[in-house]
N, CA, C and O atoms as a DFTB+ gen file, in Angstrom:
452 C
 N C O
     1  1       0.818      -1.189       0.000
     2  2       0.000       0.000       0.000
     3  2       0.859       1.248       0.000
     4  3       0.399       2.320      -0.393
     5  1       1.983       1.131       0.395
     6  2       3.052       2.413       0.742
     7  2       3.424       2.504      -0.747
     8  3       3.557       3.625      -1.237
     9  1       3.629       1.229      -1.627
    10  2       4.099       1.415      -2.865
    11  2       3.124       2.609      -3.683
    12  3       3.489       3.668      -4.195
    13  1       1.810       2.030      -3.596
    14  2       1.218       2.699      -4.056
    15  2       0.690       4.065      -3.833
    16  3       0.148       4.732      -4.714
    17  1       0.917       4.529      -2.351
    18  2       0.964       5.952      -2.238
    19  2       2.069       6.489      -2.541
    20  3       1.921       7.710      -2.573
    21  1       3.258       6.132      -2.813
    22  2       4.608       6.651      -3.494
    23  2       4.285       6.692      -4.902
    24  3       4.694       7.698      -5.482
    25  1       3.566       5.732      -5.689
    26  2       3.479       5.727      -6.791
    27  2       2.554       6.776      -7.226
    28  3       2.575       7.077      -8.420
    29  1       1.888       7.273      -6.576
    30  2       0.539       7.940      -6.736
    31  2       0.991       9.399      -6.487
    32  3       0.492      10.345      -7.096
    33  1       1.972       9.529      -5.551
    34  2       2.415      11.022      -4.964
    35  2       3.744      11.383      -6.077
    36  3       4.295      12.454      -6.334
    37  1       3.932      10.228      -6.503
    38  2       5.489      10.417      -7.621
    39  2       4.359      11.055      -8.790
    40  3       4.622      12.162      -9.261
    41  1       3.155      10.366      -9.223
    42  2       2.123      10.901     -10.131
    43  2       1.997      12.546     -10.183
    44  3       2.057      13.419     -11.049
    45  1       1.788      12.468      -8.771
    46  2       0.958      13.721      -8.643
    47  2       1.937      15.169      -8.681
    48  3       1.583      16.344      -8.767
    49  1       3.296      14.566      -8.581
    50  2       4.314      15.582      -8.283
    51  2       4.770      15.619     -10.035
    52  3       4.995      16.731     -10.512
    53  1       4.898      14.325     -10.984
    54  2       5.195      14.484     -12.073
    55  2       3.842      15.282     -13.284
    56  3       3.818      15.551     -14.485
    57  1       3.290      15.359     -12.623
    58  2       1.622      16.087     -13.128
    59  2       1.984      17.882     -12.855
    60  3       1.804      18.859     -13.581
    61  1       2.599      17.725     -11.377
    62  2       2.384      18.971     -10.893
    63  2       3.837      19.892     -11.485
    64  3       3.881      21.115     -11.613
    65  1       5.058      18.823     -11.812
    66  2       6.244      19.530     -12.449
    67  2       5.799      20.272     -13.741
    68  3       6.108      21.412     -14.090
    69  1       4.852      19.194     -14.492
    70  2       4.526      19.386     -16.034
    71  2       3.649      20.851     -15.883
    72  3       4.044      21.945     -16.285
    73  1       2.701      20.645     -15.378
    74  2       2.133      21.917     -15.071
    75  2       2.921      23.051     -14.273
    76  3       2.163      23.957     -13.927
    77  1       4.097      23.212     -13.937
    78  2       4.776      24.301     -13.649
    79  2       5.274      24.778     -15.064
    80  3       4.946      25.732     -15.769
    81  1       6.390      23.534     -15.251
    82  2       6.670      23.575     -17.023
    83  2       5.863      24.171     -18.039
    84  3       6.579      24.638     -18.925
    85  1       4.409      24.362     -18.286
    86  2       3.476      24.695     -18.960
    87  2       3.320      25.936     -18.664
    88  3       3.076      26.675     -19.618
    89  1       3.403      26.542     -17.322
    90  2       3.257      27.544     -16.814
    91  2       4.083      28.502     -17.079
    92  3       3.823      29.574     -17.626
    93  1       5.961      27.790     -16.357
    94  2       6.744      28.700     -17.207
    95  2       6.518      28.842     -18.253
    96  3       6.392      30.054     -18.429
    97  1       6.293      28.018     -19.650
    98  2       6.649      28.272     -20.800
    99  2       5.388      29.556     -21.503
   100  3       5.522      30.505     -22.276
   101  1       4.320      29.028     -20.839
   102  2       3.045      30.200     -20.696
   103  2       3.638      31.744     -20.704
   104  3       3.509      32.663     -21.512
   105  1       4.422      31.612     -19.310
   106  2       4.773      32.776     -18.986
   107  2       6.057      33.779     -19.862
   108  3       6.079      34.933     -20.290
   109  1       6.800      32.918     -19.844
   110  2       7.460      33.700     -20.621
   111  2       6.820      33.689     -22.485
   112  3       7.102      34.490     -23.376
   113  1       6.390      33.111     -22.511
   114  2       5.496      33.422     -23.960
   115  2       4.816      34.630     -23.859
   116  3       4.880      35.429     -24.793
   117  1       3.977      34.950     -22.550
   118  2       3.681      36.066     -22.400
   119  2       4.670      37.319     -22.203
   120  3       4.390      38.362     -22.795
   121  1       5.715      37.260     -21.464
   122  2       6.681      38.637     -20.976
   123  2       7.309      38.874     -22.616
   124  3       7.548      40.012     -23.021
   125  1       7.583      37.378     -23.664
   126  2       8.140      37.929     -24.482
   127  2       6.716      38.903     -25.466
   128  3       7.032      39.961     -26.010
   129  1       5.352      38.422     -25.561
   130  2       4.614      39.495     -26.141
   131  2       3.831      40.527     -25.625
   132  3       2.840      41.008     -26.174
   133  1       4.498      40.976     -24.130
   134  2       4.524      42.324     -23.426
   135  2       5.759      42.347     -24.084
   136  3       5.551      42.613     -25.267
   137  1       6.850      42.203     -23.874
   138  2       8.499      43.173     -24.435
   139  2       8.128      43.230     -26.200
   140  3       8.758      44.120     -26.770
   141  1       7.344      42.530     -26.969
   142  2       7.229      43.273     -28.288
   143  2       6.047      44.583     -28.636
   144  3       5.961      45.415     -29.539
   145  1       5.249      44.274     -27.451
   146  2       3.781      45.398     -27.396
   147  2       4.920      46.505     -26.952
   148  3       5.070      47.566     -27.557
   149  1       5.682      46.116     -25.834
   150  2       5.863      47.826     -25.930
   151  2       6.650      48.402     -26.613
   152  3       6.523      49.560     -27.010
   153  1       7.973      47.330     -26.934
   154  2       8.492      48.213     -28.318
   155  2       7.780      48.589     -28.941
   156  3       8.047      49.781     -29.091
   157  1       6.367      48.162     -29.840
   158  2       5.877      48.277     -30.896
   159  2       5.369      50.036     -30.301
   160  3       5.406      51.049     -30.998
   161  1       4.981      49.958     -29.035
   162  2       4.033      51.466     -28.194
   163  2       5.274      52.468     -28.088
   164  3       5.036      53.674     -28.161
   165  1       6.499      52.054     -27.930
   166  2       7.531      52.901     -27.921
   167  2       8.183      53.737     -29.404
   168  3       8.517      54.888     -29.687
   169  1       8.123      52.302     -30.161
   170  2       8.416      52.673     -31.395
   171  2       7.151      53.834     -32.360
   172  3       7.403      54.743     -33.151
   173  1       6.271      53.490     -32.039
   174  2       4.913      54.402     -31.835
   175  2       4.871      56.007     -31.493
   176  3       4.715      57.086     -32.064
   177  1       5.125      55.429     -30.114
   178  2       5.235      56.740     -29.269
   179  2       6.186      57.405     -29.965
   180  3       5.779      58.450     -30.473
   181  1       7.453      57.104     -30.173
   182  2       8.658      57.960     -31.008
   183  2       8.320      58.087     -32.119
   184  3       8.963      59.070     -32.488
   185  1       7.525      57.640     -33.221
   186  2       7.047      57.957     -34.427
   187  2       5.898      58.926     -34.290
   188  3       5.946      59.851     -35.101
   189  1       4.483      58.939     -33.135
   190  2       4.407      60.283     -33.080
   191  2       4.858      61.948     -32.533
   192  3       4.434      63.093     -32.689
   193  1       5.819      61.353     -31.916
   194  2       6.637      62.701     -31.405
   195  2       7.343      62.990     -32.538
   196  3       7.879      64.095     -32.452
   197  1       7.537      62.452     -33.509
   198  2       8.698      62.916     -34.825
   199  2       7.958      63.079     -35.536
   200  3       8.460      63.279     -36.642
   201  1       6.299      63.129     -35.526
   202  2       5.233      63.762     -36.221
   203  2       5.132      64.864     -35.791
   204  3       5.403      65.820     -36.517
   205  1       4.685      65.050     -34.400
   206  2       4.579      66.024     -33.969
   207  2       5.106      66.814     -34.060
   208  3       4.503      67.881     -34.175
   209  1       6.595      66.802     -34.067
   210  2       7.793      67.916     -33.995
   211  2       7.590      68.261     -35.739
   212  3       7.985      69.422     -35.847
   213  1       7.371      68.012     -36.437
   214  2       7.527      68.078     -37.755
   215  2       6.412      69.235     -38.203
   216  3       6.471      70.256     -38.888
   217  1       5.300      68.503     -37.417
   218  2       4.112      69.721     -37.659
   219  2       4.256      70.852     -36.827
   220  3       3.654      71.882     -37.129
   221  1       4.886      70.809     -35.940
   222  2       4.876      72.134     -34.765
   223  2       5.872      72.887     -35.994
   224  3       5.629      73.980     -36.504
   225  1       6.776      72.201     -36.242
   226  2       8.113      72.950     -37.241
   227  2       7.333      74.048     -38.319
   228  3       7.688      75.196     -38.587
   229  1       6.294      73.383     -38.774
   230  2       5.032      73.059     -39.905
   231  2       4.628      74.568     -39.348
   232  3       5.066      75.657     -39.718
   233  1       3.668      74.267     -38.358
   234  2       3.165      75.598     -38.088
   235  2       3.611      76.706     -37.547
   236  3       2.943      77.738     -37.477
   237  1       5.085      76.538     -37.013
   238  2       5.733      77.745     -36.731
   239  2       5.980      78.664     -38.017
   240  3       5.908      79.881     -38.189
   241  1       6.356      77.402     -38.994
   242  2       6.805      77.956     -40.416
   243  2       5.770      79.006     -40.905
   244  3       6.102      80.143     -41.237
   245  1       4.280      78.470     -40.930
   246  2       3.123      79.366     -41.430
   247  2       2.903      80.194     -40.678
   248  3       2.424      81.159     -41.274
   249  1       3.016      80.402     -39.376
   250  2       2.870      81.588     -38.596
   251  2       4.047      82.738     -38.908
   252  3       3.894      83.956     -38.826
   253  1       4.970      82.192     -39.198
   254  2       5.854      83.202     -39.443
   255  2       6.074      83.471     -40.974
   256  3       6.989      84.225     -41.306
   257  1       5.182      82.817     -42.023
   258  2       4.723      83.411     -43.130
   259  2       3.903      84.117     -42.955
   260  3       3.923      84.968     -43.844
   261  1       3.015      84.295     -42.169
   262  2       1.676      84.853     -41.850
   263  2       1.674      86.312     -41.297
   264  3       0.771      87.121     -41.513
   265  1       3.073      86.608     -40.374
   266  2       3.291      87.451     -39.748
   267  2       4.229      88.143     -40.584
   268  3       4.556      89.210     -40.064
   269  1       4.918      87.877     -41.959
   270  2       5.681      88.107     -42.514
   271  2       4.413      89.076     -43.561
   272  3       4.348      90.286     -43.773
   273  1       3.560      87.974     -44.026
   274  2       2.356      88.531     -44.957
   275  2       1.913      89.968     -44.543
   276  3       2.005      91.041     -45.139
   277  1       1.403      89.635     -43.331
   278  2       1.000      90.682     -42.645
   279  2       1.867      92.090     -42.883
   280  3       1.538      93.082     -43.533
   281  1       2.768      91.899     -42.328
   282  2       3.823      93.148     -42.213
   283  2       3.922      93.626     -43.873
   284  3       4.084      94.807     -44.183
   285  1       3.808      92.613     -44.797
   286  2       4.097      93.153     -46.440
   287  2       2.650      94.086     -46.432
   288  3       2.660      95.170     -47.015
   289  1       1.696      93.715     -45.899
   290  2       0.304      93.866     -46.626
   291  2       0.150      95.394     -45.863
   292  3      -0.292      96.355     -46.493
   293  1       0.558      95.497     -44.466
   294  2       0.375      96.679     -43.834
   295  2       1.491      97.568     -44.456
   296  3       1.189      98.749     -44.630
   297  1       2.932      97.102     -44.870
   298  2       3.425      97.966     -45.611
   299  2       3.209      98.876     -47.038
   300  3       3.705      99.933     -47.428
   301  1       2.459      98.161     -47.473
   302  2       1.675      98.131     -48.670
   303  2       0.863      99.301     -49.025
   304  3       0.884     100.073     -49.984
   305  1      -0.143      99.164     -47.552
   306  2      -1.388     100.233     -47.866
   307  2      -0.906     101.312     -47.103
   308  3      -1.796     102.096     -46.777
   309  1       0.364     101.631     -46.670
   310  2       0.646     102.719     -46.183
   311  2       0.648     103.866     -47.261
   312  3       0.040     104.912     -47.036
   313  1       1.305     103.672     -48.377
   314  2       0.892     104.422     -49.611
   315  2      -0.646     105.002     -49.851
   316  3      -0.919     106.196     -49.720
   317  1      -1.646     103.943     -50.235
   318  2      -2.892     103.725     -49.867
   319  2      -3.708     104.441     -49.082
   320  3      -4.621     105.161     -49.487
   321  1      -3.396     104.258     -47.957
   322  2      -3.660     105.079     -46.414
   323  2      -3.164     106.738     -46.813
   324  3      -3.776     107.806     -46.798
   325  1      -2.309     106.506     -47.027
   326  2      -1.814     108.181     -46.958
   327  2      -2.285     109.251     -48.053
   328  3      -2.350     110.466     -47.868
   329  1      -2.625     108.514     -49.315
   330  2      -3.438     109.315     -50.216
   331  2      -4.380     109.271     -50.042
   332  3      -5.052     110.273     -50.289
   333  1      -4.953     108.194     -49.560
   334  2      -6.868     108.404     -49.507
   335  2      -6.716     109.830     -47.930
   336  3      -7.588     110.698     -47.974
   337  1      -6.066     109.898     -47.187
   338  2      -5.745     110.776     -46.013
   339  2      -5.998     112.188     -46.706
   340  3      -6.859     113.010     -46.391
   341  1      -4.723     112.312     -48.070
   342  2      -4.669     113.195     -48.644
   343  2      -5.668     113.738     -49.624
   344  3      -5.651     114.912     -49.993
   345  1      -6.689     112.692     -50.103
   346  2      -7.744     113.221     -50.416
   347  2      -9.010     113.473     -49.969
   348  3      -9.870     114.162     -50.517
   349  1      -9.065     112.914     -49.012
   350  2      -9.637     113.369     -47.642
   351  2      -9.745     114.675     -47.298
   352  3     -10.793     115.292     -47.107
   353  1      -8.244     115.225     -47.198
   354  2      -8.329     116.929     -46.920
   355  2      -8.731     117.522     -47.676
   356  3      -9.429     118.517     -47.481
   357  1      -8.228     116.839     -49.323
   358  2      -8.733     117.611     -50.177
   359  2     -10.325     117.993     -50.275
   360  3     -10.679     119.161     -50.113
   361  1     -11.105     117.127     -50.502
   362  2     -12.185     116.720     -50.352
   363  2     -12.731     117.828     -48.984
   364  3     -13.750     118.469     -49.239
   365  1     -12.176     118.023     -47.777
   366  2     -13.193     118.723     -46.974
   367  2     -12.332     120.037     -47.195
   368  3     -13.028     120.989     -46.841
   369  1     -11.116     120.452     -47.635
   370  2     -10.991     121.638     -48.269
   371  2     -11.928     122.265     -48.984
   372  3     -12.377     123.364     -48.657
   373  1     -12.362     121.498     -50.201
   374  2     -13.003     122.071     -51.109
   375  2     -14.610     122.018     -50.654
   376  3     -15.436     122.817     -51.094
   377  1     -14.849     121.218     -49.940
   378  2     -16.340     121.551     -49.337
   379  2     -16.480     122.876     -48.615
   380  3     -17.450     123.634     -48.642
   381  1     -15.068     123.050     -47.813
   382  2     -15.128     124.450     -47.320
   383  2     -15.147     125.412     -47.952
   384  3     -15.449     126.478     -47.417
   385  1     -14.886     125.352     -49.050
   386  2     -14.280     126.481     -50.265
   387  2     -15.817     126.540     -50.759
   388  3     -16.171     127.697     -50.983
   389  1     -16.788     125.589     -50.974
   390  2     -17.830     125.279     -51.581
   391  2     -18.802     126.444     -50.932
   392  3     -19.334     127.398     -51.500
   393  1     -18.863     125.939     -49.194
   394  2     -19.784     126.552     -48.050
   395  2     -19.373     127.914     -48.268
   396  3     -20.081     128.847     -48.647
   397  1     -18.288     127.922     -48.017
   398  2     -18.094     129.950     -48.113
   399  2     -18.434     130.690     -49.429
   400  3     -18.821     131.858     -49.391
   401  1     -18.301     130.067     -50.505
   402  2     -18.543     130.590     -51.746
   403  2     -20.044     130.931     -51.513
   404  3     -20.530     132.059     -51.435
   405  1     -20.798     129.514     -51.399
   406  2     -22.193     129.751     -51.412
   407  2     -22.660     130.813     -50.103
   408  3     -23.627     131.552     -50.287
   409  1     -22.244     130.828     -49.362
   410  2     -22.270     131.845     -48.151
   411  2     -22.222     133.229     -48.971
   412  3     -23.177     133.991     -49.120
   413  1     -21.210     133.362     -49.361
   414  2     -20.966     135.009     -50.200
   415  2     -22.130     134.910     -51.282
   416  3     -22.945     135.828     -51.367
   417  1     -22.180     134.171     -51.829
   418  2     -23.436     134.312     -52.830
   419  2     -24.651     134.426     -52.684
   420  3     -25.448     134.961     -53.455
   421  1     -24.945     133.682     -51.198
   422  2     -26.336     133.993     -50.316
   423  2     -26.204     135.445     -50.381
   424  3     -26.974     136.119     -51.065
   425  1     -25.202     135.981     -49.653
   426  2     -25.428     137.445     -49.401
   427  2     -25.504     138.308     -50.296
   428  3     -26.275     139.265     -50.235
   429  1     -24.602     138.049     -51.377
   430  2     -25.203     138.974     -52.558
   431  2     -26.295     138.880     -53.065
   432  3     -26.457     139.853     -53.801
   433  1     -27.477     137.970     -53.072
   434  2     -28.231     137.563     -53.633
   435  2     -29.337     138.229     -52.856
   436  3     -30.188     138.870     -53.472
   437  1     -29.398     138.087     -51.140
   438  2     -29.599     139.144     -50.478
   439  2     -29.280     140.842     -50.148
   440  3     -29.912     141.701     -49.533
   441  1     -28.148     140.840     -50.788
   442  2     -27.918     142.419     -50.796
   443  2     -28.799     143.187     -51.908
   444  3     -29.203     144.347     -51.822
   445  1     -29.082     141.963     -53.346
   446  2     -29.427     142.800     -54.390
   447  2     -31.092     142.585     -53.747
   448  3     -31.877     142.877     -54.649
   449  1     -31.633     142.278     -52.811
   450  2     -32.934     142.411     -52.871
   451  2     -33.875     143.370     -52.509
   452  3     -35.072     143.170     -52.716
């Protein structure tokens, strides 16, 4: 009877090795496809930061076309600006010139009455 609880516990221990065995091999099957997920999330992660940096590059570039535009376009209508200014005066010069004329002409028109 002793044989057979030796034989039975030698069973149960060669059952229970195999199933460690299964376990390790489980396991590291798994750690090795966690260590390729995260390269793959790293390699990732560094492919969108070298996006990112590319577009930030991207839009600094257009902002500083933009601010460049700007400065041409305000340089531009300074010409623009300054004659319409200048005809501006002209323009309420001659309205003044207009009012007083007609002013003197009221009055003569009234003097001859």
């Amino acid at each position: 009877h002793a044989e057979q609880l030796l034989a039975h516990k030698d069973a149960q221990l060669a059952e229970a090795r195999a199933l460690e065995l299964k376990a390790e091999e489980t396991s590291q099957r798994l750690r090795a496809e966690v260590a390729l997920m995260e390269d793959r999330a790293d390699s990732r992660a560094s492919s969108l930061q070298g996006d990112l940096a590319q577009t930030l590059a991207r839009l600094e570039a257009v902002d500083e076309r933009n601010v460049d535009l700007a400065q041409r376009m305000q340089a531009a209508a300074v010409p623009y600006l300054e004659q319409l200014q200048s005809l501006q005066r002209q323009l309420e010069e001659e309205r003044a010139a207009w009012r007083a004329k007609a002013s003197r002409q009221a009055l003569e028109v009234q003097g001859l009455r």
